[in-house]
BAPAKE-922843 format. One line per 5 residues: number of its first residue (from 1); their letters; for each residue x negated, y, z negated of N, C-alpha, C, CB. Coordinates in steps of 0.001 Angstrom, whole numbers, plus 500000, padded with zeros to 6 digits. Atoms other than C-alpha are relative to their C-alpha. Glycine has a CB too. Example, Ala and Ser with C-alpha at 12.3 -4.5 7.8 and 13.67 -1.06 7.14 Angstrom:
<sekes>
1) AS) 499110:498810:500000:487700:495500:492200:499100:501200:500000:500992:500027:498754 ~ 500820:498810:500060:486330:498940:492860:500770:501090:499270:499586:500462:501415
</sekes>
This chain:
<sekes>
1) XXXXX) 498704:499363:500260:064910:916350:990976:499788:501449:499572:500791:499222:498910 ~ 499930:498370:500148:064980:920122:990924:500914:500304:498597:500851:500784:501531 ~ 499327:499547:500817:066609:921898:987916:501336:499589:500052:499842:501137:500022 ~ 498990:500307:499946:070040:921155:987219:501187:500589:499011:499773:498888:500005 ~ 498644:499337:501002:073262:922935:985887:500609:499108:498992:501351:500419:500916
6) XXXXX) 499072:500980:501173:075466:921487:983000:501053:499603:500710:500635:500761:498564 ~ 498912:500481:499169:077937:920583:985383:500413:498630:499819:499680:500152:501322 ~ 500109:501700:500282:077548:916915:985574:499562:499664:498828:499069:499220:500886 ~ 500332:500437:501349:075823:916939:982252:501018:499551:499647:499525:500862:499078 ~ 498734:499883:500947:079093:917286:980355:500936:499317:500477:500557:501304:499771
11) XXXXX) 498959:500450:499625:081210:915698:982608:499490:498498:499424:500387:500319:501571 ~ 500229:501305:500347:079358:912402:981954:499709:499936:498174:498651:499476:501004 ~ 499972:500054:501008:078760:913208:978360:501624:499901:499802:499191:500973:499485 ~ 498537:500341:500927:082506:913768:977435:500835:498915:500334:501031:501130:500051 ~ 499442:501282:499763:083655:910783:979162:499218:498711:499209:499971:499820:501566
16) XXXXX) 501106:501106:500181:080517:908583:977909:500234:500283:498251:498089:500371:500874 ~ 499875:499190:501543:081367:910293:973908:498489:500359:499409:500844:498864:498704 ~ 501373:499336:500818:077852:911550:973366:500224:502092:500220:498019:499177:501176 ~ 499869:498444:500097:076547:915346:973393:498805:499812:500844:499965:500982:498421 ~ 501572:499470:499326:073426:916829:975277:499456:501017:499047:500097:500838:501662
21) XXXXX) 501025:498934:500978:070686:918355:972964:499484:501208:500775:498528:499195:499428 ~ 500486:498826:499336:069779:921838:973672:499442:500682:499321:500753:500705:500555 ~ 501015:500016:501007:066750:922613:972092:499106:501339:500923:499130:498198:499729 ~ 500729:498336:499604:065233:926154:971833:498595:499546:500556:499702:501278:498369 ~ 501636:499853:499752:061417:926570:973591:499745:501279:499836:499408:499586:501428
26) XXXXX) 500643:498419:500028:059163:929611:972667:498962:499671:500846:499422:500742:498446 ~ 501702:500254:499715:056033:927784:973662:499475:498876:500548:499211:500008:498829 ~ 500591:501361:499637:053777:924892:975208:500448:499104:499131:498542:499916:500012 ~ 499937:500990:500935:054136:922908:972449:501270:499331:499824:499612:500485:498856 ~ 498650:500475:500172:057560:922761:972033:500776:499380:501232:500751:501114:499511
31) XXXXX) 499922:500120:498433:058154:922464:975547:499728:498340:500013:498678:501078:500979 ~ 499852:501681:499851:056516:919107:975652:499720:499300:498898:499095:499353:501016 ~ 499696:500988:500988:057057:917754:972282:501608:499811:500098:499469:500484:498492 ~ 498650:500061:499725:060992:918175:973187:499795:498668:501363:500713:501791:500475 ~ 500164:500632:498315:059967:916721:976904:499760:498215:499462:498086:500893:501167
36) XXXXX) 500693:500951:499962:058111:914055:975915:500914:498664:499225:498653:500474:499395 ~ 498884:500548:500846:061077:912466:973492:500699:499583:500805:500719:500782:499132 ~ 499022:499823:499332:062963:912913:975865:499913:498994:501288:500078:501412:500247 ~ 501111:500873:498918:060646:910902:978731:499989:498691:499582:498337:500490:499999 ~ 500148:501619:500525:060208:908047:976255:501404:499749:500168:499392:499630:498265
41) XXXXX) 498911:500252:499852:064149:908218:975813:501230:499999:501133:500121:500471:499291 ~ 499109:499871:498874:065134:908487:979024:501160:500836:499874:500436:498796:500361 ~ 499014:499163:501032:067282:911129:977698:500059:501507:501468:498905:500541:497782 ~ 499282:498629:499494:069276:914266:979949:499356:501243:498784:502094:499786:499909 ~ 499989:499217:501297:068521:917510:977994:499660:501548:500454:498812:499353:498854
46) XXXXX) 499710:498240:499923:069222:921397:977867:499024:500851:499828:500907:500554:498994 ~ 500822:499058:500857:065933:923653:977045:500509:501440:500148:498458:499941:500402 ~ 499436:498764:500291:067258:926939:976045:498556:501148:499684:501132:499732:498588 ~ 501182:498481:500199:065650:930505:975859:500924:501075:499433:499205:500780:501751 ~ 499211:498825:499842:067153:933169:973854:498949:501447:500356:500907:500145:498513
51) XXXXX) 500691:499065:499160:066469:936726:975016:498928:500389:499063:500888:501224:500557 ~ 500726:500333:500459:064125:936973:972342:498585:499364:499904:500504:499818:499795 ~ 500940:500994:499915:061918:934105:973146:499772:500457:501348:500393:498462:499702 ~ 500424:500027:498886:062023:934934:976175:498901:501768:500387:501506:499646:500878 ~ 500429:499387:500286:061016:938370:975420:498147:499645:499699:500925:500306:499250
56) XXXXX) 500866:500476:500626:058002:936683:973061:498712:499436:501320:500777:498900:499003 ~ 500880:501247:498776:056805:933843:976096:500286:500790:501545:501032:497870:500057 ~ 499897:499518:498344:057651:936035:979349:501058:498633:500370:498065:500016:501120 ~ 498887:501132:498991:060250:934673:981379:499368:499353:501099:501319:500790:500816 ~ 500415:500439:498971:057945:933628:984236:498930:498677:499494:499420:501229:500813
61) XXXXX) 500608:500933:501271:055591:931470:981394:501269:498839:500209:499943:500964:498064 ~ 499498:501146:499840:058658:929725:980644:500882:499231:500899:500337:499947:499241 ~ 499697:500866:498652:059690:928808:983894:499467:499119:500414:499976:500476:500966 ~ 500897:500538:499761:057020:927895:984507:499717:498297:499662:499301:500832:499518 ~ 500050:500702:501160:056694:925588:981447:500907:498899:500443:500406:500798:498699
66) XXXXX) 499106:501064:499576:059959:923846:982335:499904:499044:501369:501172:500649:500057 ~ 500450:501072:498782:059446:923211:986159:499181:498754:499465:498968:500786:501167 ~ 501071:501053:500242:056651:921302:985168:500379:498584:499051:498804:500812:499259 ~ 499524:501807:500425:058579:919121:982818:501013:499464:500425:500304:499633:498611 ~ 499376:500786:498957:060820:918444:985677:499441:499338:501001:500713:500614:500548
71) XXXXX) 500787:500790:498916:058475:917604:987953:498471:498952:499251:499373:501427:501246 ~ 500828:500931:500750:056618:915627:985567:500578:498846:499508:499455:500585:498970 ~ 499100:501662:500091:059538:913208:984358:500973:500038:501072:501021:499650:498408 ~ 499141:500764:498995:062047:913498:987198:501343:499813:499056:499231:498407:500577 ~ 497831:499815:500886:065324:914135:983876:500082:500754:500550:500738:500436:498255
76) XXXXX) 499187:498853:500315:068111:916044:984128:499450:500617:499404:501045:499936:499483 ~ 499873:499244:501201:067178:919360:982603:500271:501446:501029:498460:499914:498773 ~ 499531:498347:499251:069037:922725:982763:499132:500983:499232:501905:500577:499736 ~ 500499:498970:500526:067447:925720:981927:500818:500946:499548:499255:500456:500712 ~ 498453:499403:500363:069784:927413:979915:499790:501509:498994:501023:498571:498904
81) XXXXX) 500285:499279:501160:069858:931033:978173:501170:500212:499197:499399:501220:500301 ~ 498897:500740:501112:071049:930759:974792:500337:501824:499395:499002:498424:498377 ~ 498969:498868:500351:073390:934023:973202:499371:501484:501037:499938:500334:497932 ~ 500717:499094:498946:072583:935911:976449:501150:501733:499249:500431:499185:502337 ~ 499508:499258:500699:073540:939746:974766:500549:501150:500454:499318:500154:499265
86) XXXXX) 499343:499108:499256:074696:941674:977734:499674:499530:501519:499557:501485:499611 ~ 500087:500384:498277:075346:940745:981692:498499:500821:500567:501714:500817:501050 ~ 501326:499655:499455:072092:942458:982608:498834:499269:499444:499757:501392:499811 ~ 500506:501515:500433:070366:939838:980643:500304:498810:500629:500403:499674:498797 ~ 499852:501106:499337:072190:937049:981928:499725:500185:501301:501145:499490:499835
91) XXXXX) 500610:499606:498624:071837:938788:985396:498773:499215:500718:499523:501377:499832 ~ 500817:499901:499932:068281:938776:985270:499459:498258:500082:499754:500981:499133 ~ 500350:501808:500497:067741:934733:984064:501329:499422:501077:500384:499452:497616 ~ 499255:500965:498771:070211:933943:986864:499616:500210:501332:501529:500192:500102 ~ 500918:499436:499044:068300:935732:989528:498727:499674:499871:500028:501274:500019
96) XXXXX) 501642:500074:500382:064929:934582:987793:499805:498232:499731:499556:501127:498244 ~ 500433:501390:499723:065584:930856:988032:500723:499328:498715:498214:499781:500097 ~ 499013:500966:500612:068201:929588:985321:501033:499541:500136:500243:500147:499261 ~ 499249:500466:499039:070152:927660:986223:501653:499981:498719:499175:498259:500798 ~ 498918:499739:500881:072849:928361:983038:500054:500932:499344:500207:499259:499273
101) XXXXX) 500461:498998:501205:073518:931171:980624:501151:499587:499401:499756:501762:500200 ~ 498397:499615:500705:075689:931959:978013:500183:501615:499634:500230:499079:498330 ~ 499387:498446:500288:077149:935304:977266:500896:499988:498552:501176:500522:501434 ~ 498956:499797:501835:078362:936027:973463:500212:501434:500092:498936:499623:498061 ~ 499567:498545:500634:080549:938529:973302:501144:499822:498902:500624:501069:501249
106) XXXXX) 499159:500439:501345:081971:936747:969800:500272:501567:499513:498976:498877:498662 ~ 499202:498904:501144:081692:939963:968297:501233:501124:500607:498651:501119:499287 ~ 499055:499618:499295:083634:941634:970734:501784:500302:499820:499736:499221:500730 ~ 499053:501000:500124:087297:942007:970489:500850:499221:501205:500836:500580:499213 ~ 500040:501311:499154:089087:939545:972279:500475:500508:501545:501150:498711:499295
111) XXXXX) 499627:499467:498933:090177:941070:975211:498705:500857:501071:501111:500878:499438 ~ 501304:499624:499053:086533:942848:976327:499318:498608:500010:498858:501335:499326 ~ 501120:500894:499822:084806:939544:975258:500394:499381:500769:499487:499285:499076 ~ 499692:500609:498780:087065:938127:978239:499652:500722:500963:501218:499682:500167 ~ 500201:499805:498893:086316:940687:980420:498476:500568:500351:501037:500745:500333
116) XXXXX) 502058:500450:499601:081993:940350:979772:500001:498687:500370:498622:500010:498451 ~ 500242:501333:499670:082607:936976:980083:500018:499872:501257:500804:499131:499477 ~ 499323:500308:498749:084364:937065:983520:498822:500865:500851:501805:500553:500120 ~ 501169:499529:498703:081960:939533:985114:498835:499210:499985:499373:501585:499888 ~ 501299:501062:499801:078844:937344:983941:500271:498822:501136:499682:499144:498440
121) XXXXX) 499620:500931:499448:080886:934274:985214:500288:499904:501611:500903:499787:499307 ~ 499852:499593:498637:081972:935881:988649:498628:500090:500818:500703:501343:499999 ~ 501327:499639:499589:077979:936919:989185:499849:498497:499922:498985:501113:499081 ~ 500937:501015:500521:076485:933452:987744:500675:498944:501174:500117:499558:498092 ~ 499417:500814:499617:079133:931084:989451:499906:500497:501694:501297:499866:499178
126) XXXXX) 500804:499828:498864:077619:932479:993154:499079:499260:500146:499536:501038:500128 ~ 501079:500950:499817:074602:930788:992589:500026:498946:499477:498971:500357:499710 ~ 499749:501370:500530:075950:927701:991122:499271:499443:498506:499515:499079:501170 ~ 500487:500495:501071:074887:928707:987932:501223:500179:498688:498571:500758:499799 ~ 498913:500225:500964:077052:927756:984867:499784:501034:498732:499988:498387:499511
131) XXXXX) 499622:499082:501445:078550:929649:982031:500525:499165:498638:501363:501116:500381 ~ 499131:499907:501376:079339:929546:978446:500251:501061:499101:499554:499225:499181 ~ 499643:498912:500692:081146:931705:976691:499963:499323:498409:501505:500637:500585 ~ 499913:500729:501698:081887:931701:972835:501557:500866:499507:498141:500633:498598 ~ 499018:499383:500853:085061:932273:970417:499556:499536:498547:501552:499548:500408
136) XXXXX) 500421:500296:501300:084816:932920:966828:498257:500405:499958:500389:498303:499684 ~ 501524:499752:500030:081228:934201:965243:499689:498833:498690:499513:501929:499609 ~ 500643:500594:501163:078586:931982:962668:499396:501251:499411:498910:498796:500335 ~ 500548:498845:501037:077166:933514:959893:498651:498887:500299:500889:500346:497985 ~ 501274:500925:499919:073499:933059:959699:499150:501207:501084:500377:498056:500815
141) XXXXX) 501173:499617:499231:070231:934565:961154:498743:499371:500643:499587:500681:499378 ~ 501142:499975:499422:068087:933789:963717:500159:500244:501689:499323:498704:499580 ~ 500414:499558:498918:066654:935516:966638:500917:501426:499879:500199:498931:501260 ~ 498757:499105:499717:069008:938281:968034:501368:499551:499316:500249:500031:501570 ~ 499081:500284:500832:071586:936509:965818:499884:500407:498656:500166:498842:500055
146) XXXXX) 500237:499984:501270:072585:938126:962663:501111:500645:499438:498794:500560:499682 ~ 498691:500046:500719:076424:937909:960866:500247:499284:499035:500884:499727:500654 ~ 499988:500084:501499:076738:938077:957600:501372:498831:499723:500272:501780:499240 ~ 499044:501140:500318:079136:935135:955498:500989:500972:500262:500004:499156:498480 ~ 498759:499347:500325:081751:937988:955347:500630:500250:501715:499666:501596:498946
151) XXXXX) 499642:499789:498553:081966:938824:959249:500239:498482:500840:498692:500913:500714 ~ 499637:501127:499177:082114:935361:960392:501254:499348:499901:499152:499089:499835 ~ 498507:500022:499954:085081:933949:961266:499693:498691:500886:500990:501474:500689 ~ 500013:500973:499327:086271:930366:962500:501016:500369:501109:500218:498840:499210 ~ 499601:500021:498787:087424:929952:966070:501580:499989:500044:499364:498887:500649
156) XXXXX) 498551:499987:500363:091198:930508:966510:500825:498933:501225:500594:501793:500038 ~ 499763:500885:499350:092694:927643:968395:500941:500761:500939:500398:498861:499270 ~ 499048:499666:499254:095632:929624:970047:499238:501136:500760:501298:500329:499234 ~ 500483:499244:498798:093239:931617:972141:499072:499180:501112:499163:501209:499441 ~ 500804:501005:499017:091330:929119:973598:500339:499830:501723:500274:498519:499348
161) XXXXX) 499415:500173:498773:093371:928572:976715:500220:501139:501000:501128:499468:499747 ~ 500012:498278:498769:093828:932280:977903:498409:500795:500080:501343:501689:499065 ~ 500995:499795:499588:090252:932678:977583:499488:499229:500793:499432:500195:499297 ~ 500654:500726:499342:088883:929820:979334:501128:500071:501657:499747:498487:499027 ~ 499137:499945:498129:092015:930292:982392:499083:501591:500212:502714:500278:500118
166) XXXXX) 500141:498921:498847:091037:934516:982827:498226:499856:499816:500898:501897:499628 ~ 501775:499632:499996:086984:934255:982121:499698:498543:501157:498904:499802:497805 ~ 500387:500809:499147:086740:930865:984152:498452:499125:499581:499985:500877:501243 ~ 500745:500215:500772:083961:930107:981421:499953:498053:500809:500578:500559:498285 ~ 500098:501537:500060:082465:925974:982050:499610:499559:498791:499088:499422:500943
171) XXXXX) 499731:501002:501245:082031:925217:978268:500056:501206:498990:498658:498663:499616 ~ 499336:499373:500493:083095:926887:975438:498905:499883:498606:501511:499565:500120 ~ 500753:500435:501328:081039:927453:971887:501118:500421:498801:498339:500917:499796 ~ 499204:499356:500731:083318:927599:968925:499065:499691:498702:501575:499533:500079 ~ 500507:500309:501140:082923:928113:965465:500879:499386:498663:499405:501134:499736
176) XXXXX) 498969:500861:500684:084047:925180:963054:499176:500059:498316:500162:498139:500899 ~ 500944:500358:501358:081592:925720:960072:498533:500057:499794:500168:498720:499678 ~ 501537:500316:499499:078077:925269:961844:499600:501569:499366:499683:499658:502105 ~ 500206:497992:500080:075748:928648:961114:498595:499666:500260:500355:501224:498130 ~ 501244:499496:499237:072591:930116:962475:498960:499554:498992:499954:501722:500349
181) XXXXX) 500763:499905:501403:069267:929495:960594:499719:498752:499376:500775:500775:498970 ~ 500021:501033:500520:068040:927298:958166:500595:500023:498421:498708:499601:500199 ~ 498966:500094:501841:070024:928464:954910:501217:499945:500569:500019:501623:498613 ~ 498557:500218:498918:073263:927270:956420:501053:500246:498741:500246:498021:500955 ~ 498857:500225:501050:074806:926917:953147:499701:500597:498079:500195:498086:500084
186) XXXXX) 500624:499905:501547:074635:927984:949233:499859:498734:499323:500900:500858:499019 ~ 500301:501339:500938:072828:925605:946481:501505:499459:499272:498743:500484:498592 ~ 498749:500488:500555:075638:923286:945364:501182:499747:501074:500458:501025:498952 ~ 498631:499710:498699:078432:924196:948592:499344:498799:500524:500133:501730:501303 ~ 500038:501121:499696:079115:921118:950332:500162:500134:501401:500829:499231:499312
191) XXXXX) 500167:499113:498547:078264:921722:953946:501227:499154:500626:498202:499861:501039 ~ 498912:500661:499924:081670:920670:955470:500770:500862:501227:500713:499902:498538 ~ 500100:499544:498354:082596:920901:959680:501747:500068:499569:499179:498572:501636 ~ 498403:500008:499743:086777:922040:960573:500152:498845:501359:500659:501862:500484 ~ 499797:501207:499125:086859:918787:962524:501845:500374:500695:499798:498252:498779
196) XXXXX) 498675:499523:499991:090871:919987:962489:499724:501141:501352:500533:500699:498316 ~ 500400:498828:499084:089987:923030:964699:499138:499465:501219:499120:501131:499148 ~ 500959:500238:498837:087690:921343:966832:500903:499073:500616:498426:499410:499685 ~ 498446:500925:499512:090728:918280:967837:500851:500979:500265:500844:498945:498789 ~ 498571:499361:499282:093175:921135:967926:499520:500725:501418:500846:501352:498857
201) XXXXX) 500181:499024:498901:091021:923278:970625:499637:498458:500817:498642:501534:499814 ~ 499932:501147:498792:090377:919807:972613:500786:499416:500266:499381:499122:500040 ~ 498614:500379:500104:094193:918787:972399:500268:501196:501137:500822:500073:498302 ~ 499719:498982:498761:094324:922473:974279:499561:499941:501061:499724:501101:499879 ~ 500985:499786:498962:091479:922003:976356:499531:498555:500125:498803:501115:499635
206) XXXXX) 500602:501222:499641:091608:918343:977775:498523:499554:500886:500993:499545:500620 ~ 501168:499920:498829:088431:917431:979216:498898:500862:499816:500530:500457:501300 ~ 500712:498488:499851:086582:920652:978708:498876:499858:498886:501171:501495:499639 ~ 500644:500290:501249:083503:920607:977050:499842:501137:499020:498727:499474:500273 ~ 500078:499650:500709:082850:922210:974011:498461:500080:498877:500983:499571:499895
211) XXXXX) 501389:499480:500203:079506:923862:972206:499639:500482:498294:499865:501373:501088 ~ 500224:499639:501628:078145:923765:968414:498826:500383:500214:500099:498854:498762 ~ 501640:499382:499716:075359:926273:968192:500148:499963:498094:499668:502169:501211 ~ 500247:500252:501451:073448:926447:964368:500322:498830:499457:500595:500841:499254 ~ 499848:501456:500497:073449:922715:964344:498832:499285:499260:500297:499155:501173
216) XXXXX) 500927:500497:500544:070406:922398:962723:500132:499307:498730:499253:500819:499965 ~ 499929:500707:501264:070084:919708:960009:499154:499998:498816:500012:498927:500270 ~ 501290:499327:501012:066921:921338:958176:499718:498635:499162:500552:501583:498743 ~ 500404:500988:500763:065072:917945:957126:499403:500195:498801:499317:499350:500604 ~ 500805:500067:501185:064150:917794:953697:498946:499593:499855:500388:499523:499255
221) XXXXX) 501748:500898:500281:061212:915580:954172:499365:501794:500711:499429:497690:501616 ~ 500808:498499:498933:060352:919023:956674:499323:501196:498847:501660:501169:501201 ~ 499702:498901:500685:061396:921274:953670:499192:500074:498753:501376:500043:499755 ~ 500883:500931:500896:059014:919142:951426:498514:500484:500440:500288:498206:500310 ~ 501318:499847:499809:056063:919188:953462:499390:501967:500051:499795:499052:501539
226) XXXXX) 500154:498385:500022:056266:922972:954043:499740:500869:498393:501553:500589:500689 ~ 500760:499712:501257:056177:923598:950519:499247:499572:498684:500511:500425:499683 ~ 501031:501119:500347:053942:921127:949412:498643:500861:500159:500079:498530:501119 ~ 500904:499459:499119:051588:923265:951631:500087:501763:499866:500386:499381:501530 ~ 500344:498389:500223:052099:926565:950283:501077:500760:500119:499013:500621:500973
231) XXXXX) 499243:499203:499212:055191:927688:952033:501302:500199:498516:500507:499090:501768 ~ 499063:500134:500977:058465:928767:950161:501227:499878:500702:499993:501072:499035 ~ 498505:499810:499115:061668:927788:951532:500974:498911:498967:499876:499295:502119 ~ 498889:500287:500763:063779:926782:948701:501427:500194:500133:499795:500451:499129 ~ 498649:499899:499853:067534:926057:948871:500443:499889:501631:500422:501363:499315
236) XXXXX) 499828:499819:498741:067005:925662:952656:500956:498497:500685:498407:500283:500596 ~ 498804:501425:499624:070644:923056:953683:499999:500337:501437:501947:500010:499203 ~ 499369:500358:498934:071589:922219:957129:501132:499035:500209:499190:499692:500612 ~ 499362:500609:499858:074311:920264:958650:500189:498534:499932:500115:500407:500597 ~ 500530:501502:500308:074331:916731:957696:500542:499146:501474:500851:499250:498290
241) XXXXX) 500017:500339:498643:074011:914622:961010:500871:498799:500490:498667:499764:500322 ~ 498680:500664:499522:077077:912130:960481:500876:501090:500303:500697:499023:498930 ~ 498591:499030:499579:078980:915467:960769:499863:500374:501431:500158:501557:499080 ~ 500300:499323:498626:077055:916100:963934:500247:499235:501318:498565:500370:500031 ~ 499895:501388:499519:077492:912455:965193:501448:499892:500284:499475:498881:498956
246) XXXXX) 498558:499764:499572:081177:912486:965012:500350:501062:501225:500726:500500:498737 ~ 499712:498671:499230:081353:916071:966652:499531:499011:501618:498720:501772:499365 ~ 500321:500262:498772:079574:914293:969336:500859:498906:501026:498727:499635:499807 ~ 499645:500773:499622:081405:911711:969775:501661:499965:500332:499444:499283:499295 ~ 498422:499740:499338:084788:913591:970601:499980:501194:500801:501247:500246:498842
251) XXXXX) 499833:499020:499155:084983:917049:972340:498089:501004:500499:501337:501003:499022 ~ 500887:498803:499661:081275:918804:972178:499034:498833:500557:499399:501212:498614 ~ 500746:499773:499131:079181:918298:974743:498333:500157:499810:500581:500970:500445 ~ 501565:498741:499841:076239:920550:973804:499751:500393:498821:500147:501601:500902 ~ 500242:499584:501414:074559:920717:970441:498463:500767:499760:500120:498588:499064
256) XXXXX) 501278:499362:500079:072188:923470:969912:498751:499606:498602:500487:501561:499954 ~ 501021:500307:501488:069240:922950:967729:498502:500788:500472:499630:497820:499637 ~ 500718:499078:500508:066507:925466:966642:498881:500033:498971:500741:500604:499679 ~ 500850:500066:501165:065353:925565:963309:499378:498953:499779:500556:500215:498963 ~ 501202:501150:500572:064540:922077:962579:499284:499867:500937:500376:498523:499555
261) XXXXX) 501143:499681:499580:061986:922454:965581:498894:500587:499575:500170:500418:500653 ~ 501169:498977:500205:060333:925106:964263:499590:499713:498110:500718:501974:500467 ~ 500542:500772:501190:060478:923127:960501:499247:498992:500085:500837:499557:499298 ~ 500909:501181:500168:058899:920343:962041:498490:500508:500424:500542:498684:500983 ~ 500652:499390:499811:056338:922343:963770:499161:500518:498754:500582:500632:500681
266) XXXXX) 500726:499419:500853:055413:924473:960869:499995:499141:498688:500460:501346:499861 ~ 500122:501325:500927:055623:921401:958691:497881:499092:500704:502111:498544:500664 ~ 500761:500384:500066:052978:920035:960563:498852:500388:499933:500160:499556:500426 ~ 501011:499115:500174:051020:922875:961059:499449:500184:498791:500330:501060:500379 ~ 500046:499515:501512:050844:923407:957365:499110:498965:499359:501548:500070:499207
271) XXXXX) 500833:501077:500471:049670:920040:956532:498696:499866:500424:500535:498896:500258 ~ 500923:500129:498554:047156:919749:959177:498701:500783:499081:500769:501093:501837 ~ 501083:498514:500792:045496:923183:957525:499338:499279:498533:501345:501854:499315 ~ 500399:500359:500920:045491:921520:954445:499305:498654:500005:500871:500150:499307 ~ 500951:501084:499985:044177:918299:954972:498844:500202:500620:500478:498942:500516
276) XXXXX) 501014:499918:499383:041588:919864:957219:499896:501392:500232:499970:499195:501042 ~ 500417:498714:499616:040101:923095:956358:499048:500508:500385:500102:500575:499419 ~ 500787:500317:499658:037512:922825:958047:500237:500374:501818:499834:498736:499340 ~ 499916:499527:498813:039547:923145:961583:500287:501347:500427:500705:499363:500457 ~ 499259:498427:498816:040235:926152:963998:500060:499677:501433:498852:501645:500092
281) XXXXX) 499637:499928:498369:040699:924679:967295:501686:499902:500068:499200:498505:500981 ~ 498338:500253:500247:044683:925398:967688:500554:498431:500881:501000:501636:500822 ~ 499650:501396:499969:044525:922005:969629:499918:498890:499093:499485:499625:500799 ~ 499934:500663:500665:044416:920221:966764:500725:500034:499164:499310:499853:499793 ~ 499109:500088:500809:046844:921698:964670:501191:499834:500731:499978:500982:499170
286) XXXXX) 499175:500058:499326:049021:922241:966963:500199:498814:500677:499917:500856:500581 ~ 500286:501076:499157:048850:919278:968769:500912:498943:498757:498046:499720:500402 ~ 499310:501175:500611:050171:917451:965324:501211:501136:499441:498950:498924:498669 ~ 498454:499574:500252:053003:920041:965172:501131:499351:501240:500053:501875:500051 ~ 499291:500596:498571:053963:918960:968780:500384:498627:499663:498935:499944:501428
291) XXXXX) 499709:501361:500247:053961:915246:967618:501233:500104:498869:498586:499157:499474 ~ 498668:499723:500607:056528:916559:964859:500615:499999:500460:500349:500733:499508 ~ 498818:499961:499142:058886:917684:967285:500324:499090:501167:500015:501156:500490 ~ 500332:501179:499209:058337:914688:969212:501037:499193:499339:498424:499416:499939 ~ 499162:500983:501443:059815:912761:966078:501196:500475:499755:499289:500071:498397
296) XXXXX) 498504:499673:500019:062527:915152:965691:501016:499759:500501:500208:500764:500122 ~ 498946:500198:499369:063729:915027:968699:500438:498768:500522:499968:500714:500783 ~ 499832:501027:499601:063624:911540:969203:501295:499579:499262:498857:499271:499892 ~ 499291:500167:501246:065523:911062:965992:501629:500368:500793:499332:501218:498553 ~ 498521:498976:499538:068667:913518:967205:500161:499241:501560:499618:502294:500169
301) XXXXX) 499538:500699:498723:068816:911594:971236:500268:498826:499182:498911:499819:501375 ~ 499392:501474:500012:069493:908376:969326:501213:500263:499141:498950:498725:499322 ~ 499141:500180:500933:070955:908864:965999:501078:501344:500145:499190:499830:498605 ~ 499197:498354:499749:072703:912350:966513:500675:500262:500929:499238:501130:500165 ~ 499415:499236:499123:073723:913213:969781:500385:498427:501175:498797:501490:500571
306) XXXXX) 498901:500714:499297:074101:909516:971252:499404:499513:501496:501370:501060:500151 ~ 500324:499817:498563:072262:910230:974764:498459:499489:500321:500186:501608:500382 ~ 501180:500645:499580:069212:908238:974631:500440:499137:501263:499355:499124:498797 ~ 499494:501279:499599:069646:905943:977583:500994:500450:501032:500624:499103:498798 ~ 498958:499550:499683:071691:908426:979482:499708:500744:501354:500533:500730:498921
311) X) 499981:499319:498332:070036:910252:982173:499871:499232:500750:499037:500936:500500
</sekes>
């Protein structure tokens, strides 16, 4: 099976009430500790690149990277770039073999971020490759993402419909609460989704799927081993994963996840060092960071997103 757009993903997710995981890659490792979860779970699934990473790994690397874990299990998987930051970006990754982008022009106001959306969408939707746009910004940093608590703003339900008729967008990312990163929230604040906002924009938008990016749930056991091992990442909350479980199980589609990859990763890396200082072959540390994200993502296709069992 050759690469594959979100097209059919979503259509069979929002009828079936799960989501499709769409899980950042920088690198080998992640690549097939995502894959390999995914292989045991018979599991559909999104690998994302933002321009960033893709920057970092060359875009021809992780093409590369992916073919291979299509033609190695034979899933669904789209190749998808994640907050693509101007149409000559998305351009480029739609001409260079992805088969999805997205285009954020959240910060935008609303009237240009329909008409970046629509030229990406007019270009991309030639080659039968899919779009997502976004309304509303998260607060939170990571990668080319970075809006402060004060600039972010939740998604406004009464625009939903005149963006998705003139941009022609195929799924939509809003923002109900989710945020970038792994400090999602302050010590004490009770991390807490606008479930209200997310029913009112799928009441507008029957059918249509819908996109929570900064869904990371930052495991504590992760947040434990990391500074157990030296590291400091105190006060570090994520989204708690009945909130993510519900979400999935009514309008969104497509749940990005990021950070806790790269917590399980450098969770294991960390340990690894310490129980054995003695190594330096990066196949060995690495190798039990990959088995982290193995675990992660196994975790999130059953209990989280629903879609074990699905491609």
């Amino acid at each position: 099976m050759p690469l594959v757009n979100t097209k059919e993903m979503f259509k069979k997710a929002y009828e079936g009430g799960y989501a499709i995981g769409a899980f950042n890659v920088n690198d080998m490792e992640i690549v097939q500790g995502i894959i390999d979860a995914c292989k045991k779970n018979n599991a559909p699934v999104i690998l994302q690149v933002s321009a960033s990473a893709r920057k970092y790994a060359r875009h021809g690397y992780l093409l590369a990277l992916v073919k291979a874990a299509e033609e190695e299990t034979g899933l669904p998987i789209a190749l998808h770039l994640d907050h693509g930051p101007d149409f000559e970006t998305c351009k480029a990754c739609i001409d260079g073999g992805f088969t999805s982008v997205m285009i954020d022009g959240s910060h935008l106001p609303f009237e240009e971020n329909i008409a970046l959306t629509k030229k990406v969408v007019d270009y991309a939707h030639q080659f039968g490759v899919t779009v997502e746009g976004e309304l509303g910004q998260l607060a939170g940093v990571e990668d080319e993402v970075n809006v402060s608590a004060e600039d972010a703003s939740y998604t406004n339900p009464d625009q939903v419909e005149e963006f998705v008729k003139k941009t022609g967008v195929d799924s939509l990312a809003i923002a109900i609460g989710t945020s970038h990163g792994a400090f999602k929230f302050k010590p004490g604040q009770k991390p807490q989704l606008r479930f209200d906002i997310l029913e009112e924009v799928s009441r507008r938008l029957p059918g249509f799927p819908i996109v929570l990016h900064g869904a990371s749930s930052v495991s504590q056991e992760h947040i434990a081993i990391v500074n157990k091992f030296g590291g400091k990442m105190n006060d570090a909350i994520g989204i708690p994963e009945e909130m993510l479980r519900e979400a999935s199980s009514m309008a969104v589609c497509k749940i990005n996840i990021d950070s806790d990859l790269r917590l399980a990763l450098t969770a294991g890396i960390r340990r690894h060092f310490a129980e054995h200082p003695e190594h330096f072959d990066p196949r060995q540390y690495l190798g039990e960071g990959r088995n982290e994200i193995e675990a992660v993502v196994t975790n999130k296709l059953i209990n989280v997103l629903g879609c074990a069992g699905k491609a």
